[in-house]
C-alpha positions as CSV (number, residue, x, y, z in Angstrom):
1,X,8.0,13.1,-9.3
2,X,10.1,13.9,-12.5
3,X,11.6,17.4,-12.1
4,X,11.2,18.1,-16.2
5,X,7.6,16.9,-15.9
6,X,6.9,19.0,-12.9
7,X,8.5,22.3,-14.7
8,X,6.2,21.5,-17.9
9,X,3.3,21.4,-15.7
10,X,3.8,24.4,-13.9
11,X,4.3,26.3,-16.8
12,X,1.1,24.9,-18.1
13,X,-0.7,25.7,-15.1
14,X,0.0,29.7,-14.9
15,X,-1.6,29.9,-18.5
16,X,-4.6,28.9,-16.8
17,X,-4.8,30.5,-13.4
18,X,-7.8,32.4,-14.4
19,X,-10.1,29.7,-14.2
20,X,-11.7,29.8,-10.6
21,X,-14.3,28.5,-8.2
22,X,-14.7,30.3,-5.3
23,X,-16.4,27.4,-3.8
24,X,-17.3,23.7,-4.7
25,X,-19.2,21.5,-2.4
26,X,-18.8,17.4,-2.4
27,X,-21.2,15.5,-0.3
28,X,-19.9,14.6,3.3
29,X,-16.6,16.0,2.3
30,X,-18.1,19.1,2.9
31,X,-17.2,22.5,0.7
32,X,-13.7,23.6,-0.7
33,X,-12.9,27.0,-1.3
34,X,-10.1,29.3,-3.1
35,X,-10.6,32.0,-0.4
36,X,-7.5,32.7,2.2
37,X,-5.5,30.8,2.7
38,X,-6.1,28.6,-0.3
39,X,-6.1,31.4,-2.7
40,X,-2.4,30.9,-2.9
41,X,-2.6,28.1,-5.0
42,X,-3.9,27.5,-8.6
43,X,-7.2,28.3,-9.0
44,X,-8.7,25.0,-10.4
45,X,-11.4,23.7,-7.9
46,X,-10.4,19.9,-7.1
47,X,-11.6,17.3,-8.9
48,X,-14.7,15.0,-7.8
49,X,-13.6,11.9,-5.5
50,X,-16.1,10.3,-8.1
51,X,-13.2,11.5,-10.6
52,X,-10.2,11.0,-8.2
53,X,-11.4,7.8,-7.1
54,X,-9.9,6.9,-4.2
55,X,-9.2,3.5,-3.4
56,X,-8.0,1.8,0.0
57,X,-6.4,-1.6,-0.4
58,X,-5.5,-3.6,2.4
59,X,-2.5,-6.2,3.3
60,X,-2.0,-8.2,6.6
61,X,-0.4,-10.9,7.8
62,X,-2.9,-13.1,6.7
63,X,-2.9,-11.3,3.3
64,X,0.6,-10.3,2.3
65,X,0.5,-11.0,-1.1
66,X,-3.5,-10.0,-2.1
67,X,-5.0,-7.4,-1.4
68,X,-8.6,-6.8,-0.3
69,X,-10.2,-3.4,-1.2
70,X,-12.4,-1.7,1.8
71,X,-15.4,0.2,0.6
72,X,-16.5,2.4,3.3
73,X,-20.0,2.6,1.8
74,X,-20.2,-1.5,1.9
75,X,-19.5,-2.2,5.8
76,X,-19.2,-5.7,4.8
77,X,-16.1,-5.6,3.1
78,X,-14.6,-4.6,6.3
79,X,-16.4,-6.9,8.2
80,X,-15.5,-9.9,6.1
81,X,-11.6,-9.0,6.1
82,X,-8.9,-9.5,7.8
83,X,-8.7,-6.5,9.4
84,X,-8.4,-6.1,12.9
85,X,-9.1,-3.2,15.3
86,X,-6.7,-4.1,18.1
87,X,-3.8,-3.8,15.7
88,X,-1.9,-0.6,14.9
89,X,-3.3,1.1,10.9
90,X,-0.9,2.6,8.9
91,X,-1.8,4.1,5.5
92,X,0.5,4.5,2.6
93,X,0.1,7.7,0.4
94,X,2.2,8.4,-3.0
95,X,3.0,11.8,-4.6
96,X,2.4,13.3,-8.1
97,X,2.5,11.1,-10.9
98,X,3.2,8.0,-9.2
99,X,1.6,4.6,-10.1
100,X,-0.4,4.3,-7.5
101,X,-0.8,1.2,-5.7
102,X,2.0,-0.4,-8.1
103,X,4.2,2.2,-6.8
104,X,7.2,-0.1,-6.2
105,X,8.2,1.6,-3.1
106,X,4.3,1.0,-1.8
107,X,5.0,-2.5,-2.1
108,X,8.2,-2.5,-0.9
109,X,7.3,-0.7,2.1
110,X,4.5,-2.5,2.8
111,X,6.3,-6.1,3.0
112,X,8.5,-4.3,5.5
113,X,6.2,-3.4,7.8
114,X,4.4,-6.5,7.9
115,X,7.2,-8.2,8.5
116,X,8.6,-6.0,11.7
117,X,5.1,-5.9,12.7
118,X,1.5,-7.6,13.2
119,X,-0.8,-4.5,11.5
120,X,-3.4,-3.4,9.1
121,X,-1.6,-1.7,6.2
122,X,-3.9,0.0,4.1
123,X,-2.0,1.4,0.4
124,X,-3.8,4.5,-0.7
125,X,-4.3,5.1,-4.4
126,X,-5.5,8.0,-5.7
127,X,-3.7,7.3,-9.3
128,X,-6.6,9.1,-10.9
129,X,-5.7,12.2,-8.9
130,X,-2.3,12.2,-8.8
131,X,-1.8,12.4,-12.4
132,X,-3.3,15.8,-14.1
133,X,-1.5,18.8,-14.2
134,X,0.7,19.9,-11.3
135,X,-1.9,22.4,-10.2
136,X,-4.7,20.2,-10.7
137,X,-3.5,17.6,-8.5
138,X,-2.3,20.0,-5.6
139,X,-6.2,20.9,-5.5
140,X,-7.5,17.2,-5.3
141,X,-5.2,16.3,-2.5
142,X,-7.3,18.5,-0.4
143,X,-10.2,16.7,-1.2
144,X,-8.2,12.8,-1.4
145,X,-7.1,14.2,2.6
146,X,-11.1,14.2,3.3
147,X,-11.6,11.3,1.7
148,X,-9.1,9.4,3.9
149,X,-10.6,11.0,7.3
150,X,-13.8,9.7,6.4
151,X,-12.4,6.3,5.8
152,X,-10.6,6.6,9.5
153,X,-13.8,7.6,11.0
154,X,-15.9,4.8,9.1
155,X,-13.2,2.3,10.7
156,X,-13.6,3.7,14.7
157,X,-17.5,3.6,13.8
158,X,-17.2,0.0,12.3
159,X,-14.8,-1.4,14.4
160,X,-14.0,0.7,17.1
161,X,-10.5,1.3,15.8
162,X,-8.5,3.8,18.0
163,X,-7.4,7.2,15.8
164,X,-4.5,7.6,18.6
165,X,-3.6,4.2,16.4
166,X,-3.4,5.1,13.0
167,X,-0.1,6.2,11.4
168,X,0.0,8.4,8.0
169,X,3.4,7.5,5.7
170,X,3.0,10.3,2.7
171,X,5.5,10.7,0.4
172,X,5.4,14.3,-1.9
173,X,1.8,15.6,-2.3
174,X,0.9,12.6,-0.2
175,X,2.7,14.4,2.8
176,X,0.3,17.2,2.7
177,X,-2.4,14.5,2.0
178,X,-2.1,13.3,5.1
179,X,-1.8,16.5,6.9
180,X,-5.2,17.6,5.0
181,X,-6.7,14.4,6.8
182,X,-5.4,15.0,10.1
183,X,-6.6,18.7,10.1
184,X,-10.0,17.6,9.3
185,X,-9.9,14.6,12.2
186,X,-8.2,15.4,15.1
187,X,-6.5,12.7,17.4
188,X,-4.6,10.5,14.9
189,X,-1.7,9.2,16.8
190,X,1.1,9.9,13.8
191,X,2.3,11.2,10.5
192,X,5.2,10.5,8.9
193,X,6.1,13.3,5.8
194,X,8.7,12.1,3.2
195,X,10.1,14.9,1.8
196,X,7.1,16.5,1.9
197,X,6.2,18.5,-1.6
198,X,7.6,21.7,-2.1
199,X,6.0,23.4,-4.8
200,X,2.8,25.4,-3.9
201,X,3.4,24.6,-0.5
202,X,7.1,26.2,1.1
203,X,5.8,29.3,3.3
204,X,2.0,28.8,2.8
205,X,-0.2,28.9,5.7
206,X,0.1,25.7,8.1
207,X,-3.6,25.5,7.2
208,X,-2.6,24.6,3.8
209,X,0.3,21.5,4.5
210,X,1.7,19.4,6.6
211,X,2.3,21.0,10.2
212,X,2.7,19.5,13.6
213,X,-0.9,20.2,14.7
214,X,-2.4,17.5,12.3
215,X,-1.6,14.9,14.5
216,X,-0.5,13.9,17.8
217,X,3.3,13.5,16.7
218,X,4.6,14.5,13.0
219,X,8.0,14.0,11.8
220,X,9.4,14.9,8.5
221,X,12.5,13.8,6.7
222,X,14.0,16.0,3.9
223,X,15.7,15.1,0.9
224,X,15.4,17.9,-2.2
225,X,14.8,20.7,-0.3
226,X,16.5,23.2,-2.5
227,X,16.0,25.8,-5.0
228,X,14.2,24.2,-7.8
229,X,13.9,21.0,-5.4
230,X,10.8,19.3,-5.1
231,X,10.6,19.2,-1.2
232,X,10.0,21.6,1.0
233,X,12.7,23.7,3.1
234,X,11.0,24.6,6.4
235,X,10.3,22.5,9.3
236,X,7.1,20.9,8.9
237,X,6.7,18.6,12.0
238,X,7.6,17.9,15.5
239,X,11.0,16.7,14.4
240,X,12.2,17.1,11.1
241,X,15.2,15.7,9.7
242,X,17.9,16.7,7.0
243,X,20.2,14.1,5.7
244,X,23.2,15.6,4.2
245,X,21.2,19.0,4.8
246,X,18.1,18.1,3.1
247,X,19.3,18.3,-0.3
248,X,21.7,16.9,-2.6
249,X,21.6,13.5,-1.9
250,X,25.0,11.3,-2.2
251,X,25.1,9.3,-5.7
252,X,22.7,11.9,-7.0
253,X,23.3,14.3,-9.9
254,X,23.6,18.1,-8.6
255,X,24.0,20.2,-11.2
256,X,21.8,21.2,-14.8
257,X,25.0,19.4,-16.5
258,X,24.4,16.3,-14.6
259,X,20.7,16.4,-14.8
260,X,21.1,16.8,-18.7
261,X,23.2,14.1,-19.1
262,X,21.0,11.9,-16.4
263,X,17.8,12.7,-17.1
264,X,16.1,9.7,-15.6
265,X,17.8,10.3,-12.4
266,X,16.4,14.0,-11.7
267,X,13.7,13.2,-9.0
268,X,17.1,11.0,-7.4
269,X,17.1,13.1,-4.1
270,X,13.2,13.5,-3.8
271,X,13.0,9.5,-4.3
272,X,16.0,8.9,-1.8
273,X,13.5,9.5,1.1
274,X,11.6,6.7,0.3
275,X,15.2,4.4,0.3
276,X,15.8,5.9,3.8
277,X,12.7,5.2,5.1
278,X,12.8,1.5,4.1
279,X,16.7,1.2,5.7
280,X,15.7,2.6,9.2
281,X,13.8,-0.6,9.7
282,X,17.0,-2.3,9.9
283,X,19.3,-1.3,12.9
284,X,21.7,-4.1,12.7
285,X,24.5,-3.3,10.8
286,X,24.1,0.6,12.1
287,X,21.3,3.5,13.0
288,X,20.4,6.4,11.3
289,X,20.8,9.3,14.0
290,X,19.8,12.6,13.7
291,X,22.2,15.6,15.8
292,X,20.5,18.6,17.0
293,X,21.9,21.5,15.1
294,X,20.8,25.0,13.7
295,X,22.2,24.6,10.6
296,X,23.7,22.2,8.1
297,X,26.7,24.6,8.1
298,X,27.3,24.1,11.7
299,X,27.2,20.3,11.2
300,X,29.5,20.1,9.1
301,X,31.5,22.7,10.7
302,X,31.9,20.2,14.1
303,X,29.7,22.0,16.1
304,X,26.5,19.8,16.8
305,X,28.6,16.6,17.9
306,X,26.4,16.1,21.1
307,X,23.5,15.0,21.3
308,X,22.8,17.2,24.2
309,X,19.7,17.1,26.6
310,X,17.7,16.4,23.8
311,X,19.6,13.5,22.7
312,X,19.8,12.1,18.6
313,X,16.6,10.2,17.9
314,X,16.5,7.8,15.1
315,X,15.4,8.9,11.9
316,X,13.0,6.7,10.4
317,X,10.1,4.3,11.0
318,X,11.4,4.3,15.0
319,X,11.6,7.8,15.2
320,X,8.2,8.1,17.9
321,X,10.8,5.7,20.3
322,X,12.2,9.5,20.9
323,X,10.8,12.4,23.1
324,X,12.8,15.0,21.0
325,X,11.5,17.9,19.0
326,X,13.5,20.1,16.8
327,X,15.8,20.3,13.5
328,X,17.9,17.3,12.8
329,X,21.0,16.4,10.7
330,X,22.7,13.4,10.0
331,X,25.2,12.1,7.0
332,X,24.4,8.9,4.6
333,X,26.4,6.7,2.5
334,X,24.7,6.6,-1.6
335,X,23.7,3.2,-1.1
336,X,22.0,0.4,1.8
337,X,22.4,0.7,4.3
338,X,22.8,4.5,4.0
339,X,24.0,5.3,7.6
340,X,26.9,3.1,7.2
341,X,29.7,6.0,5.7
């Protein structure tokens, strides 16, 4: 997400607040309102997911390289696929503005997983969503989050394919995306937010983001959560972790000078989630570990050097490994791998 892009679009958006639907009804999807809690964001009613769109493209090991798209109102293009029930899902959702499928980091991500793993990994685009004005697209994730519950329950009806199973990796808006589609099914085994959107979202109602009761374990890793960030600050999941306290990434440009004389680099920090993500895989050379802690303050200050009853779980793709809950923070180099100082 670019930050000057983001700033245009809000100020866009609160010329037009007035327009207002107090209720719009899609098909199975059921109806979306703008009463409380959801009256806290912009008042545009979401988009169609005619207009939005969404499409589910899958990879496995059998298909790394091509993709096959799964229509969940043709049950034979899952039944001639390649996917397989037995195997762990995981679905890849991007943020505002993003490419969609041909996000790079999709792709990259994708090949990682396949490669530590024999899975179904499903890339989520909702491109045609994602890329209206600010407000407009923090409506339609609420209805893209349906959209991807339905498509969940159409593969445990095709297939038999357990929700405890399937794993949501969001990045952005695509945090609260998948938040939206574990609220409306319950059971899904995990959730993954990176640096979950900030924006229309920091001290709303869990009802309307990412919180720890949309899935069966939800961690959260944050990377711009600051004033005029474009994460979120407050804990989201059942652990949530803050590398170099959430904000301020190393290697990235912190202040307006920088930003003006670095302009491609202002979404730096908010992208450096997705970078982390992709290194935890790897825990050769060295492992990302989170320390228990109340405060970045107090990590820095030498006071959360233990890892206490709790212990220091990895941050990252083998974070579930961990029984801890709780705030997390950890220091990273500016490059891969990033927990090697």
């Amino acid at each position: 997400m670019n930050r000057p892009l983001f700033i245009t679009c809000c100020l866009f958006n609160l010329c037009f607040q007035s327009v207002f639907s107090e209720e719009i009804c899609y098909d199975d999807l059921g109806c979306f309102s703008n009463d409380p809690p959801y009256d806290v964001f912009f008042r545009f009613p979401p988009k169609s997911p005619d207009y939005i769109n969404t499409e589910f493209l899958m990879y496995t090991r059998l298909n790394t390289d091509l993709y096959m798209k799964i229509d969940r109102t043709d049950p034979s293009s899952l039944q001639y696929s390649t996917f397989n029930a037995l195997r762990r899902t995981i679905f890849l959702i991007h943020g505002y503005s993003e490419k969609g499928a041909r996000s790079e980091w999709m792709k990259e991500l994708k090949d990682k997983l396949l490669a530590t793993e024999n899975l179904n990994v499903f890339l989520v685009d909702w491109g045609a969503g994602a890329r209206n004005l600010y407000g407009q697209s923090v409506q339609n994730t609420r209805v893209v989050g349906r959209v991807i519950a339905r498509f969940m329950q159409f593969l445990n009806t095709e297939t038999g394919a357990n929700f405890a199973r399937m794993h949501l990796v969001g990045h952005s808006l695509g945090a609260h995306i998948a938040g939206y589609a574990g609220a409306f099914q319950s059971g899904i085994g995990r959730i993954t937010g990176l640096d979950a959107a900030g924006p229309n979202f920091s001290g709303n109602d869990p009802a309307c983001r990412l919180d720890p009761t949309d899935a069966i374990f939800v961690d959260a890793i944050h990377t711009d959560a600051e004033l005029l960030g474009l994460g979120i600050v407050q804990t989201v999941g059942h652990m949530d972790f803050y590398p170099n306290g959430g904000k301020e990434q190393p290697g990235c440009p912190a202040t307006v000078g920088d930003i003006v004389l670095a302009p491609m680099e202002v979404s730096c920090s908010h992208s450096r989630v997705l970078q982390l993500f992709i290194d935890s895989f790897d825990s050769t050379q060295c492992e990302p570990r989170g320390y228990p802690c109340r405060s970045w303050d107090n990590f820095v200050n030498g006071q959360c050097n233990d890892c206490g009853l709790v212990g220091c779980p990895p941050m990252g793709y083998w974070a579930d490994l961990s029984l801890a809950t709780g705030t997390f923070y950890l220091q990273t180099g500016d490059e891969s791998p990033f927990c090697k100082l």
